[in-house]
Structures are given as structure tokens and as C-alpha cells.
C-alpha positions in Angstrom: 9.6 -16.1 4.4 10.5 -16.0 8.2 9.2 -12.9 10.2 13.1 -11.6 10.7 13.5 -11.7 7.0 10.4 -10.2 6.0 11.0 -7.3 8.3 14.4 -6.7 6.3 12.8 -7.2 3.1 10.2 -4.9 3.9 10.9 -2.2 6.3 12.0 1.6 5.0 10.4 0.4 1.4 7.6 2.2 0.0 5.0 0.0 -1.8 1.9 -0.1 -4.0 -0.3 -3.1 -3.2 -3.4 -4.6 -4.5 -5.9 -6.8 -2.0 -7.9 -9.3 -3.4 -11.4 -7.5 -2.6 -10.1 -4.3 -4.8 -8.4 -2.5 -1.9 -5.3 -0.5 -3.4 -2.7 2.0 -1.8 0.7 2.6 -1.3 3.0 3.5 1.5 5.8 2.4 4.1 6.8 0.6 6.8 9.1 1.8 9.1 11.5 -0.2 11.1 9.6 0.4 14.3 6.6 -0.6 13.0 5.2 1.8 12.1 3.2 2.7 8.6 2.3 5.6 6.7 0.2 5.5 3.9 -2.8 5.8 1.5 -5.4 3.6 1.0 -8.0 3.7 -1.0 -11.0 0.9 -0.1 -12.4 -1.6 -2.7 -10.6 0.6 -5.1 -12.9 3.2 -5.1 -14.2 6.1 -3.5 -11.8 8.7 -1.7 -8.1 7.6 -1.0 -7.1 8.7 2.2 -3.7 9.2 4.1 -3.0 6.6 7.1 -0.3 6.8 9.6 -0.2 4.0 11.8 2.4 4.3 15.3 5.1 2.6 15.7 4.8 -1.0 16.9 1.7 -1.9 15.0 3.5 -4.2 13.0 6.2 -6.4 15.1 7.9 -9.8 15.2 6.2 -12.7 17.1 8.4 -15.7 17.2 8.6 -16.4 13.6 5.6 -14.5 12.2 5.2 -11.2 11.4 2.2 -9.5 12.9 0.1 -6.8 13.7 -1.6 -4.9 16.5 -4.4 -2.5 15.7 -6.5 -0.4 17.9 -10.0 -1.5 17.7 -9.4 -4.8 16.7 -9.7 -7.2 19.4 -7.1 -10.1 18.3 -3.4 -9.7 16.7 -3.5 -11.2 13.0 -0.2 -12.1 11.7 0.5 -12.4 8.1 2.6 -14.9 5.7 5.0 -13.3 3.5 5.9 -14.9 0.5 8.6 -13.1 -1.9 7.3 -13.5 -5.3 10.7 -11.2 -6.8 13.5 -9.4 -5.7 11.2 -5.7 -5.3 7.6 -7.8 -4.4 5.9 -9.9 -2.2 2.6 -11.1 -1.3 0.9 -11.1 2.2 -2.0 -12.7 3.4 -3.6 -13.3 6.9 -2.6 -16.7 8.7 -5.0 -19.0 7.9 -6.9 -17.0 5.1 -5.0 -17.6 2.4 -7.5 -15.8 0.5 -7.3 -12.5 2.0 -4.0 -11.1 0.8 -2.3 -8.0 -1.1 0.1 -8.3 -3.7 2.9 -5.4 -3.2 5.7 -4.3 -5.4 8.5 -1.7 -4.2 8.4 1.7 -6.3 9.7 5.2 -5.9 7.7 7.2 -3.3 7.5 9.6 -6.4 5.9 7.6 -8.6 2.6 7.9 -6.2 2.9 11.5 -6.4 1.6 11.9 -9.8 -0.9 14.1 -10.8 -4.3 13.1 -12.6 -3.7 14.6 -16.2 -5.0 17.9 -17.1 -7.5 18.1 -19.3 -7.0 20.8 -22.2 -9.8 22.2 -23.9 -10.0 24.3 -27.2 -10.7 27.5 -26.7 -12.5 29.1 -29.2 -10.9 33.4 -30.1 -13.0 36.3 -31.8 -10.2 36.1 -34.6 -10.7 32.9 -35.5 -14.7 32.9 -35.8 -15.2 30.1 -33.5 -13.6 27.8 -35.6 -11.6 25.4 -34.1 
């Protein structure tokens, strides 16, 4: 998918993804490039909340890439629609390193582990159960 196209397809969305090494998270990406999200590493451990400013992600001639503090070069990404609410992205030239994300309701990420209920035992019932 060209960078313009992607940028359509993609920015205001929110998204789950999946990486190939386990990584999982969901967020958005804003117009300006900008990205606020969760992300949760090797899909494990603490998820934690990401906000990213805008121009981080921006168009380069036709690819869509990405500018990150810290990191000392720009990697741009291919985007390849795989359905009309996903699409998969990998690093240029790494074809292996990519995330797999699907469009979803912001809400559906708000969900709540599920409680757990436990029996409680009363005096009038003798500890029975």
C-alpha cells in the first residue's frame, strides 16, 4: 500500500496488534503522527500506556515511516492491507519483523479481568456449601 494510503487507512483508528516476537497492544494513530497506546512486551509482564508526539510517524516519499527519540536511524514500514479493518506492518527490509493489526472499538480494550467469586461459607448453613 502506498505511504498516502496507509496514512488514510490508518490514522484516527484504534488497533490491537500482535508482533511476531509476542509483543501485543493496542492504541491509535493520530493524523499528526502521533500515537497513544498500550503495549505490553513479548506478551508478558506489565502493559504500559505509551504516548508518542506528534510527527513520529510521517510520510517520506512513498513510505510511511517513523522517527523515535533514541533511536539513531528512521525505519519505515510496508503496509499491506490484509481486509477492509486490518493490515500488517513490518520494517523495510525485515520482512520478518512485523505486527498484524485489526481495527476494534477503543472499548473493547477497556475490559476488565473477570472477577473472581468465591463461596462464602454462613453460620446458618454449617459451612456447607
Amino acid at each position: 500500500m502506498r505511504a498516502p494510503d496507509a496514512r488514510r487507512f490508518i490514522a484516527g483508528k484504534h488497533f490491537h496488534y500482535t508482533c511476531f516476537e509476542g509483543t501485543t497492544g493496542n492504541g491509535r494513530i493520530y493524523a499528526d503522527g502521533s500515537v497513544a497506546g498500550y503495549i505490553q512486551v513479548g506478551g508478558s509482564g506489565p502493559r504500559r500506556y505509551v504516548v508518542l508526539p506528534a510527527g513520529t510517524l510521517h510520510v517520506r516519499g512513498e513510505q510511511y515511516c517513523a522517527s523515535v527519540r533514541g533511536i539513531p536511524f528512521s525505519p519505515c514500514f510496508n503496509v499491506q492491507k490484509t481486509s477492509g479493518v486490518s493490515f500488517r506492518g513490518s520494517v523495510s527490509g525485515l520482512g520478518f519483523a512485523y505486527c498484524e493489526f485489526s481495527r476494534r472499538s477503543a472499548r473493547a480494550d477497556l475490559q476488565r479481568a473477570p472477577l473472581r467469586l468465591h463461596r462464602m461459607t454462613t453460620a446458618s448453613s454449617g459451612g456447607q456449601q
